[in-house]
C-alpha positions as CSV (number, residue, x, y, z in Angstrom):
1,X,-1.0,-19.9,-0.6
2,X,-1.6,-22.3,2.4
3,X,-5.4,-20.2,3.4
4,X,-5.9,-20.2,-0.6
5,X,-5.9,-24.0,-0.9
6,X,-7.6,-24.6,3.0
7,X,-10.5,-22.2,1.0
8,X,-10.7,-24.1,-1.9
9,X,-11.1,-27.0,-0.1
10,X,-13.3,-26.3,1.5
11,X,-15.2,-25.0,-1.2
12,X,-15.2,-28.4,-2.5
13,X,-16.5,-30.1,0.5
14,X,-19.3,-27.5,0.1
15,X,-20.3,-29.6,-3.1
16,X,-19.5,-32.5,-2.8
17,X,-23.1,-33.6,-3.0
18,X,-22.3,-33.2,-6.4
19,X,-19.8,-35.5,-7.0
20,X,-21.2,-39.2,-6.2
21,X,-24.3,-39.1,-8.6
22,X,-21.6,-37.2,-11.4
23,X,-19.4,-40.2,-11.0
24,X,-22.2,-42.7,-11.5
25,X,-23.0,-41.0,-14.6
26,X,-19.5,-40.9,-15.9
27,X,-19.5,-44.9,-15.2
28,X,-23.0,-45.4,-16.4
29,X,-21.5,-43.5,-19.8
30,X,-18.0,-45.7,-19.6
31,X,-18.7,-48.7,-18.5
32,X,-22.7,-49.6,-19.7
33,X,-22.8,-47.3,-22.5
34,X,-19.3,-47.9,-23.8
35,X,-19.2,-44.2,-24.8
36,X,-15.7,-43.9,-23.7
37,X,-14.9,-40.7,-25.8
38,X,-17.9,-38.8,-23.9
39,X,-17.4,-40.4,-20.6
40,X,-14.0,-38.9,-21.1
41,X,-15.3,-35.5,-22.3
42,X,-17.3,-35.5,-18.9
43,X,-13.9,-36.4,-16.8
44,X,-12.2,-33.4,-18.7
45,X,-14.5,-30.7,-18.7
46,X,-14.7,-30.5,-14.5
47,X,-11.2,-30.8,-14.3
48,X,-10.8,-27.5,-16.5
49,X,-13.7,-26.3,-14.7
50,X,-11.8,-26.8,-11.6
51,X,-8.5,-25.3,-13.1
52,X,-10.1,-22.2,-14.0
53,X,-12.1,-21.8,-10.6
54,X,-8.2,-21.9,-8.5
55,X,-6.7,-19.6,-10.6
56,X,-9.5,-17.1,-10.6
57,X,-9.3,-17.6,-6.9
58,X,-6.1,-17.6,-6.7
59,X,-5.7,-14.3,-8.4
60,X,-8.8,-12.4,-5.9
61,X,-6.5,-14.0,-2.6
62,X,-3.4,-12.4,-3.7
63,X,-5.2,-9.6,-4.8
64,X,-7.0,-9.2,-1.1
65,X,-3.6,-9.9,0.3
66,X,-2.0,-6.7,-1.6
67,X,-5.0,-4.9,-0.3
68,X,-4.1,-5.0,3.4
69,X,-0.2,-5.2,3.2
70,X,0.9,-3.1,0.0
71,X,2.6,-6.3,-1.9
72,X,1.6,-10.2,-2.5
73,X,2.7,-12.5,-0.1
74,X,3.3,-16.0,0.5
75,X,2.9,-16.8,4.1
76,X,4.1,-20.5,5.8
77,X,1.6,-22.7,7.3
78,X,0.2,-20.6,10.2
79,X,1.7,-21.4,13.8
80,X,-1.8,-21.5,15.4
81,X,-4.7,-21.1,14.0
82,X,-8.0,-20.6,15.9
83,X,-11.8,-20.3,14.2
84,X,-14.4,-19.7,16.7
85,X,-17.3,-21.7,14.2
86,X,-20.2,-19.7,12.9
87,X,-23.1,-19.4,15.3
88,X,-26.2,-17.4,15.4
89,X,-25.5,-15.5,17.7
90,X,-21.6,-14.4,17.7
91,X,-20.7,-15.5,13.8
92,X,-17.4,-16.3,13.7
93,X,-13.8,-14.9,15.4
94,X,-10.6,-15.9,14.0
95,X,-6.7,-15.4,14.9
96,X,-3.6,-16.5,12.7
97,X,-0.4,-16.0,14.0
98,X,2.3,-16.7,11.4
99,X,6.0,-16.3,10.7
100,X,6.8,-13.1,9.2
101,X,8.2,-13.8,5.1
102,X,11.3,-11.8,4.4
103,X,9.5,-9.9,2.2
104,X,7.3,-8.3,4.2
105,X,10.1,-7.5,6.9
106,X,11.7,-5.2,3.7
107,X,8.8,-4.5,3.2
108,X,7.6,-2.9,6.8
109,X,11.3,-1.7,7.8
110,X,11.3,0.9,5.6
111,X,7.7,1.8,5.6
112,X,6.9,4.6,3.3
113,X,3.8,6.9,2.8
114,X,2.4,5.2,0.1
115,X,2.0,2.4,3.0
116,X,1.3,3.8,5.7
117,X,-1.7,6.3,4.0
118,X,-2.8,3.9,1.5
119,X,-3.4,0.4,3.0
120,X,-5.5,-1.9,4.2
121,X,-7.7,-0.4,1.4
122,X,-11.3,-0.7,1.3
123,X,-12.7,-2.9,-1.8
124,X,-15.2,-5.0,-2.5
125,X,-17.5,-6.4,0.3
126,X,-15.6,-4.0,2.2
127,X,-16.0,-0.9,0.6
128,X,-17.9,0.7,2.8
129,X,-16.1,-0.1,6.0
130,X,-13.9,2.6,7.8
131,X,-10.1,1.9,8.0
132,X,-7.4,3.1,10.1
133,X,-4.1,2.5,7.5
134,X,-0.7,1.1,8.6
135,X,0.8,3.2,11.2
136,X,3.9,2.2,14.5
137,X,3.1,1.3,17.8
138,X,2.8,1.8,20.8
139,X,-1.1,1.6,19.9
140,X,-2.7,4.9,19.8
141,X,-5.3,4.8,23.3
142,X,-8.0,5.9,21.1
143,X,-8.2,2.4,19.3
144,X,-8.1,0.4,22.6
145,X,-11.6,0.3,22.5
146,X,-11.0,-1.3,18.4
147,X,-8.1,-3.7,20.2
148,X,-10.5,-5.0,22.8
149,X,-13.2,-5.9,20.1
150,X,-10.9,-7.0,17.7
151,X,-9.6,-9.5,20.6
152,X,-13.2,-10.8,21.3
153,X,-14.5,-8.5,24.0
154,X,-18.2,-9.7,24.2
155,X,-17.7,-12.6,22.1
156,X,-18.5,-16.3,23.9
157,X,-16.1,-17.1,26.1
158,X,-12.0,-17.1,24.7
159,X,-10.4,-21.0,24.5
160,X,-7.9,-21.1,26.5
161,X,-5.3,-21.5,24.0
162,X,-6.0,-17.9,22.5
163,X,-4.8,-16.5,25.6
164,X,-1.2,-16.3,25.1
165,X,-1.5,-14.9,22.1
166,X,-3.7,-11.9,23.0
167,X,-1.2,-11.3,25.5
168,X,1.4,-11.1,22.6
169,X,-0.3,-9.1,20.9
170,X,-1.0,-6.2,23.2
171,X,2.7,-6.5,24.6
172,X,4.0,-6.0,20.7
173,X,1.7,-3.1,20.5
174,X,3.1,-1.1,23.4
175,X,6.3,-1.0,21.7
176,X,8.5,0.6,18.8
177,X,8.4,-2.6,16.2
178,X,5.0,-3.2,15.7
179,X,2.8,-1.9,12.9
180,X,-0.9,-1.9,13.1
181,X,-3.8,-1.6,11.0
182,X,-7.3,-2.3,11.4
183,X,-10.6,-1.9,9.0
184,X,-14.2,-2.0,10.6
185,X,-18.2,-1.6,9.9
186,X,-18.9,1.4,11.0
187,X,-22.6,0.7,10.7
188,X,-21.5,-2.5,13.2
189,X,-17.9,-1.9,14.8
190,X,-18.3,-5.9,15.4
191,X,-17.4,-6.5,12.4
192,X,-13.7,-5.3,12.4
193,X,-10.3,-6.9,10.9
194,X,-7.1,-6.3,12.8
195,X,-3.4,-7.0,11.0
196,X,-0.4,-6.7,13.6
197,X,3.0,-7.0,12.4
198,X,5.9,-7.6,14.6
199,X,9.3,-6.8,13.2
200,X,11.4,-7.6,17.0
201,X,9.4,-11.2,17.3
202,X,9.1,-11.9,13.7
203,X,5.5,-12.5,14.0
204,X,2.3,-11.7,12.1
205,X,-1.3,-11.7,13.6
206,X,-4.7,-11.5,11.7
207,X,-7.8,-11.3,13.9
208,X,-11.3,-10.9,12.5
209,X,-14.6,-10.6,13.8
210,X,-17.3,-11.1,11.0
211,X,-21.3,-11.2,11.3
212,X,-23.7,-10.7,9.2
């Protein structure tokens, strides 16, 4: 819920060149026109506009949620959060570490096969990616090459503050406890998504490395 809204938002901001001269037009119609029934016909129809925009959106997030872990889920506010910013020559590298929700704990300690051969699945912009589908650490050694790029080998240079967490991640993924799973380009193994689930620690990690 908490990335859904951040996205919307910033969806918003995206616009919001938009929004002064539509304002002045709704007070031009209110105010000097004294149309108030159309000025408030303008208020309305964005509102519903906007309505109908979050809950479409709202639908495709949980839906590309139940795409990488088998089942919707409602995460907490993330514990860190890093975004690398887009430039031209590394797009963008993020990490989330969050809490892990109690129903994705059932969910992963009894993992079944429908799980573990099934998901992440591969839709949409991603449909013709490769994926490797959930399966228990420790990590296999022929994905460490996948676990370096995933964790920003030649990317720009890692803020310090990702650090720790790297180092959390590849000491969950030496151990029983830890489910893995990892989509990637295979046209571009840059591009590659990494999901990390740590049942001892409680912890969930998303790393992604996107250009286009």
């Amino acid at each position: 819920m908490y990335e859904f809204f951040v996205n919307f938002l910033l969806t918003l901001k995206t616009i919001g060149w938009f929004v002064i001269p539509y304002l002045i037009w709704v007070v031009y119609t209110a105010y000097y026109r004294k149309k108030w029934k159309i000025a408030a016909i303008q208020i309305l129809i964005p509102v519903l506009l906007i309505a109908g925009v979050m809950g479409h959106g709202y639908v495709v997030f949980k839906n590309f949620q139940k795409s990488i872990y088998g089942s919707s889920v409602d995460f907490k506010d993330p514990i860190y959060t890093y975004f690398s910013g887009v430039s031209s020559i590394y797009n963008y590298h993020t990490v989330k570490v969050y809490e892990l929700p109690e129903s994705l704990r059932k969910r992963f300690q009894v993992v079944d096969q429908e799980l573990l051969g099934g998901y992440p699945k591969l839709e949409g912009e991603r449909k013709d990616w490769r994926v490797e589908t959930w399966r228990e650490a420790p990590i296999d050694s022929q994905f460490n090459e996948y676990l370096s790029l995933a964790l920003n080998k030649g990317g720009p240079k890692s803020d310090p503050s990702l650090l720790p967490y790297y180092e959390e991640i590849r000491n969950c993924l030496s151990r029983e406890g830890t489910y893995y799973a990892f989509r990637y380009d295979d046209a571009d193994v840059l591009n590659i998504e990494m999901y990390v689930i740590d049942l001892k620690n409680e912890r969930v990690y998303t790393i992604s490395n996107i250009i286009f």
